[in-house]
Structures are given as C-alpha cells and as structure tokens.
C-alpha positions as CSV (number, residue, x, y, z in Angstrom):
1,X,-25.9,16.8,-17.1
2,X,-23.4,19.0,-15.8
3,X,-19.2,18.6,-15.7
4,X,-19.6,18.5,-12.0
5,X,-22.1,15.5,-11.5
6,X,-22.4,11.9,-12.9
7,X,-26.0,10.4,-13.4
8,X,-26.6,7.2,-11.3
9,X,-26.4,5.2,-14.5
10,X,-23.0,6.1,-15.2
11,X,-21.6,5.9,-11.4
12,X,-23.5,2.5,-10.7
13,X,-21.3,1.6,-14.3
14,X,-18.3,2.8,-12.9
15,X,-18.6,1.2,-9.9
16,X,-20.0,-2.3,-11.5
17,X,-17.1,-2.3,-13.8
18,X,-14.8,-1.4,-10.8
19,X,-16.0,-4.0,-8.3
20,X,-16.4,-6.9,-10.7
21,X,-12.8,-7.0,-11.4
22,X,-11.3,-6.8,-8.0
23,X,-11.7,-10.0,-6.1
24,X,-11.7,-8.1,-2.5
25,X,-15.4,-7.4,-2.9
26,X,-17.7,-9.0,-1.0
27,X,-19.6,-11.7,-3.1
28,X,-22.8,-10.2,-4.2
29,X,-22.1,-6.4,-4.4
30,X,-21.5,-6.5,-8.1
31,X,-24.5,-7.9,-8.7
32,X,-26.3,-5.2,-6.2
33,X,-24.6,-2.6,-8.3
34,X,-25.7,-4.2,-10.9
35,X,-29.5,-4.6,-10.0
36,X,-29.4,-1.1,-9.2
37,X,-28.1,0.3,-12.4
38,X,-30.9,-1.3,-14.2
39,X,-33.9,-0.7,-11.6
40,X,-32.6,2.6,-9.8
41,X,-36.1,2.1,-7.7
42,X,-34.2,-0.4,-5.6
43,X,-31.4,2.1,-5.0
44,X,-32.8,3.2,-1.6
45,X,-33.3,-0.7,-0.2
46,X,-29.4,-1.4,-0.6
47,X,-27.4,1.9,-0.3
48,X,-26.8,1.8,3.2
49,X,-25.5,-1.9,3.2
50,X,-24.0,-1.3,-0.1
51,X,-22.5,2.1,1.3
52,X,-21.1,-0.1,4.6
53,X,-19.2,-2.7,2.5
54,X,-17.0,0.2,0.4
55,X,-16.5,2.1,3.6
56,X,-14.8,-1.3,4.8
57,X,-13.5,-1.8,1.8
58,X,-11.4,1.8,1.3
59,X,-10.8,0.9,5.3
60,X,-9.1,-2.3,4.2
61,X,-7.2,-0.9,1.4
62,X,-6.0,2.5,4.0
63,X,-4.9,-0.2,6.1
64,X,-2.6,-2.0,3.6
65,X,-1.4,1.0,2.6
66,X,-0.5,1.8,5.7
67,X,1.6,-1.6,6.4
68,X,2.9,-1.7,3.2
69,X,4.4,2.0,3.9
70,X,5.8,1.3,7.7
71,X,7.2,-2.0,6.2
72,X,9.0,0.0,3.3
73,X,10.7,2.5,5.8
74,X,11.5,-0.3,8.2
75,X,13.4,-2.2,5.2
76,X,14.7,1.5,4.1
77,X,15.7,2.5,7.5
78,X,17.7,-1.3,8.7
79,X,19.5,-1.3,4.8
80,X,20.7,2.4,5.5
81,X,21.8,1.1,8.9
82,X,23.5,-1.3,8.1
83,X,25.2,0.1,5.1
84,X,26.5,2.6,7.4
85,X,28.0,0.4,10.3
86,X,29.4,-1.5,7.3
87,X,31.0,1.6,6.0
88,X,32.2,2.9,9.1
89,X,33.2,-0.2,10.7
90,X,35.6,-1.3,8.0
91,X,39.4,-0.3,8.9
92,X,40.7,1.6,5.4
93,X,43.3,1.7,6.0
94,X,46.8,-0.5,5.6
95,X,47.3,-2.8,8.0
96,X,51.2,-1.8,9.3
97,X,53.7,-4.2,9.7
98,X,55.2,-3.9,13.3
99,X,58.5,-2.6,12.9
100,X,61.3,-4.7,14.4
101,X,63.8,-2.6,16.3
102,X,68.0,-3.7,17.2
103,X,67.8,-3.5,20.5
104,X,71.4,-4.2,20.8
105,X,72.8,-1.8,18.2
106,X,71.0,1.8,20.1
C-alpha cells in the first residue's frame, strides 16, 4: 500500500467510525458502510446511493456553514454599529451653565 492511497478496508473504517457517531446520517448508511467493509463484493450495488447521501450530506453541512458565517458577520457588523453611534452620539463634553448677564449694569 502506498502513502498516497488507503485500501477500501481502511476508508470503509473511517467512514463507519465517522458516520456512526454523527446523528445527521441517514438511518442505515452505517450499516451499508458497514456491510461493505466486510463483503467489498457488495461495494458496487450501493456506491452510488451511498455516494448520493454524503454528497447531501457535505451539501448540508456547506450550507450551515454558510448561515452560521453570514449570521456571525451580521451580529459582528450591527455590534460595531452600534458601538459606533453610541460612541459618536454621546456629547463629551461638559454641559455649560448659561451664563447670566446684568443687563442693567453694561
């Protein structure tokens, strides 16, 4: 085996380990995995609807990312706002007392 490729055994492993853990999978896929780890002569009856559900699955997970991200920035962007116009809409300085002139003594 070369550092640059896995044998089935050890990626259908991985990915049994992997799925069996998260509870986003779809029912059933851990089990396919796991089917196929142990009879790799099945691989070719499941690998496309096997390959489908963790091409939706990375889909999901790009998508949360995603929202997760814009929803950061959005908090980041209305907190900075508004500790700005709080900032700059604060008078700093002293309010002055109006100064009371004698008219009569000019």
């Amino acid at each position: 085996m070369s550092s640059r490729t896995l044998s089935s055994t050890t990626l259908s492993y991985f990915l049994y380990s992997k799925l069996a853990g998260t509870a986003v999978a779809p029912p059933g896929l851990a089990q396919a995995v796991a089917t196929v780890a142990l009879k790799p002569s099945l691989a070719a009856m499941g690998t496309a609807q096997m390959a489908e559900q963790i091409a939706y699955h990375m889909v999901v997970v790009q998508a949360k990312w995603v929202a997760t991200s814009l929803a950061a920035a959005l908090l980041l962007c209305v907190g900075g706002g508004a500790a700005v116009f709080s900032a700059l809409g604060q008078d700093h300085s002293h309010p002055q007392h109006p100064v009371q002139r004698d008219v009569e003594n000019r």
